[in-house]
FINU-679869 format. One line per 3 residues: number of its first residue (from 1); for each residue x, y, z of C-alpha. Coordinates in Angstrom, 2 decimals, padded with zeros to 5 digits. Each point is the difference from the previous one (the first is absolute). Last residue first. Example, Ala and Ser with C-alpha at 12.3 -4.5 7.8 and 13.67 -1.06 7.14 Angstrom:
% FINU-679869
2> 013.67 -001.06 007.14 ~ -001.37 -003.44 000.66 .
This chain:
% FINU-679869
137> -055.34 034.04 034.36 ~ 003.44 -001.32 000.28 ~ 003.30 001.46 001.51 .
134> 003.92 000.42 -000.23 ~ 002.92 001.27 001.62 ~ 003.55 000.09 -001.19 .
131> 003.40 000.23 001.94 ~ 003.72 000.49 -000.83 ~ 002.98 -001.12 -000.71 .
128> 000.72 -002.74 002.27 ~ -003.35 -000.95 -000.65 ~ -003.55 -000.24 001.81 .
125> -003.49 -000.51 -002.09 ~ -003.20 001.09 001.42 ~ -003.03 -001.46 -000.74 .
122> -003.87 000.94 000.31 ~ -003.79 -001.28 000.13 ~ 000.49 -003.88 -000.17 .
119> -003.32 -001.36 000.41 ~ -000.31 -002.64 003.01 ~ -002.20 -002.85 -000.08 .
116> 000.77 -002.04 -003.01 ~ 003.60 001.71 -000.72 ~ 000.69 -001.71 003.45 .
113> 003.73 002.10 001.19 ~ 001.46 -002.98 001.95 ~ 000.23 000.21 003.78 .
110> 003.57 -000.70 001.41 ~ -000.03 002.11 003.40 ~ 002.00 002.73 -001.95 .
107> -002.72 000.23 -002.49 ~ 000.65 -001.95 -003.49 ~ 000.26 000.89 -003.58 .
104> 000.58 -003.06 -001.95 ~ -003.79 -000.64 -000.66 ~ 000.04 002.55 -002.16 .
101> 002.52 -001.65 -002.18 ~ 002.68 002.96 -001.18 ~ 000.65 000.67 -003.81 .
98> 002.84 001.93 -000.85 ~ 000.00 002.13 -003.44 ~ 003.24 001.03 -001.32 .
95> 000.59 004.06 -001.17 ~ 003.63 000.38 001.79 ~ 000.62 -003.29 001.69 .
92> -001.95 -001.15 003.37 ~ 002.97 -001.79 002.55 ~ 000.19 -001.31 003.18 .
89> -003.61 -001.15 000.75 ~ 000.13 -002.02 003.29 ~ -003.72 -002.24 -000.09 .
86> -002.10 000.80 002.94 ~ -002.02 003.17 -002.09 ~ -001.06 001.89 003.23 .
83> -003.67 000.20 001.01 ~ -000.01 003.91 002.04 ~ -000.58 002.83 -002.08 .
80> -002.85 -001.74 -002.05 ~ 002.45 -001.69 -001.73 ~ 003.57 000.24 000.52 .
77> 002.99 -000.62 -002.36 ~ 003.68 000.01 001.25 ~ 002.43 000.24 -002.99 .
74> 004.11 -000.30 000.49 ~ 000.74 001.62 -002.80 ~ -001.62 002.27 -002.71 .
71> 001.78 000.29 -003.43 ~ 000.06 003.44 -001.82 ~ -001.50 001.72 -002.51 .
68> -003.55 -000.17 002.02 ~ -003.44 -001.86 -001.08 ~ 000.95 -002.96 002.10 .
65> -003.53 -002.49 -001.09 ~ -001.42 -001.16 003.10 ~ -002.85 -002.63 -000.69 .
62> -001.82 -001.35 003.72 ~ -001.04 -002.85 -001.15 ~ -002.62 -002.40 000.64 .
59> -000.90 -003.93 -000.57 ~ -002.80 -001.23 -000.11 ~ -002.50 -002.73 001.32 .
56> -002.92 -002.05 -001.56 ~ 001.35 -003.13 -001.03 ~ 003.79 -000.42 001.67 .
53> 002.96 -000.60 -001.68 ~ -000.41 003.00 -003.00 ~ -001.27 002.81 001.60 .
50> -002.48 002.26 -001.55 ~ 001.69 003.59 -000.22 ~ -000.08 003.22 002.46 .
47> 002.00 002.90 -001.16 ~ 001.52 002.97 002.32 ~ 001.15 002.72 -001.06 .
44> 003.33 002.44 000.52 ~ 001.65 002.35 -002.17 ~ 003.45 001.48 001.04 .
41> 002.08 003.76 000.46 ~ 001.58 -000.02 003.47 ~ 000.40 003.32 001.97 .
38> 002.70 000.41 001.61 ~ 000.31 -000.27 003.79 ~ -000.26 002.49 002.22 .
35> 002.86 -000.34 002.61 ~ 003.27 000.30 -001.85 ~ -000.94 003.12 -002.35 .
32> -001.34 001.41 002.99 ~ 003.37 -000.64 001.79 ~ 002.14 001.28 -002.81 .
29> -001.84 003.27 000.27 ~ 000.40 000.31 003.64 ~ 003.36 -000.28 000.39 .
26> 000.47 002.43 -003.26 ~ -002.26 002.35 002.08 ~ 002.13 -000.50 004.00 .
23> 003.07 000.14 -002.08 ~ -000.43 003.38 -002.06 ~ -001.09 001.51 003.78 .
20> 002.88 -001.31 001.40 ~ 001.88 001.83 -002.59 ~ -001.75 002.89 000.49 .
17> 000.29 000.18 003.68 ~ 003.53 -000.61 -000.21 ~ 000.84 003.15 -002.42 .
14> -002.04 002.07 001.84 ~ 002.23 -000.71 003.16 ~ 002.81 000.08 -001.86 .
11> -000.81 003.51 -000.95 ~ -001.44 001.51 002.86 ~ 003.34 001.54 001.31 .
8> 000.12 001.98 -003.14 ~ -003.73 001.73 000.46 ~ 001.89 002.76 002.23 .
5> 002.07 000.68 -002.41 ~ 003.85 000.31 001.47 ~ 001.11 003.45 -000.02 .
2> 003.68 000.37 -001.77 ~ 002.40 002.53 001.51 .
């Protein structure tokens, strides 16, 4: 007569709790990898020059040259982590610089960024692939 192990009833039950427990880390893997976003590679300034139609004035840019292998696709700049560039930008190719009027970033209630009173400090660029943050001194 053959004794049955006592440990051989535990088996599927072992067998389930490690293959929930695979699940439950692989789930959560893939969900980090889903929720932080990768990390952008760019260059940003900002140049002031003398503008052209009217004596006295300039014009500003916000220069964002896509240091990354890749393209970047639909682009949402922000200034000062809340004056958003108004103008859709679908499309920055691998190592092209994008120039963005200051003046085009607006608040949500429609009040241009004023390069003459206001000194942009930071700007963070959205993607579909990733994100990038940036500052001045």
């Amino acid at each position: 007569m053959i004794k049955a192990n006592k440990f051989s009833s535990c088996l599927p039950m072992k067998l389930i709790f490690i293959a929930v427990l695979v699940s439950i880390i692989t789930f959560n893997y893939s969900c980090s990898s889903i929720l932080a976003p990768k990390q952008l590679h760019a260059t940003g300034n900002y140049k002031c020059e003398p503008g052209y139609l009217i004596e006295g004035s300039a014009v500003c840019n916000l220069q964002i040259t896509n240091n990354d292998g890749f393209d970047w696709n639909d682009v949402i700049l922000t200034i000062n982590d809340k004056y958003i560039y108004a103008t859709k930008i679908p499309l920055i190719h691998s190592k092209e610089t994008f120039y963005a009027n200051l003046s085009n970033f607006i608040l949500d209630d429609g009040t241009r960024f004023d390069i003459n009173t206001i000194k942009p400090l930071n700007f963070t660029l959205k993607t579909k692939e990733g994100i990038y943050y940036g500052f001045w001194d």
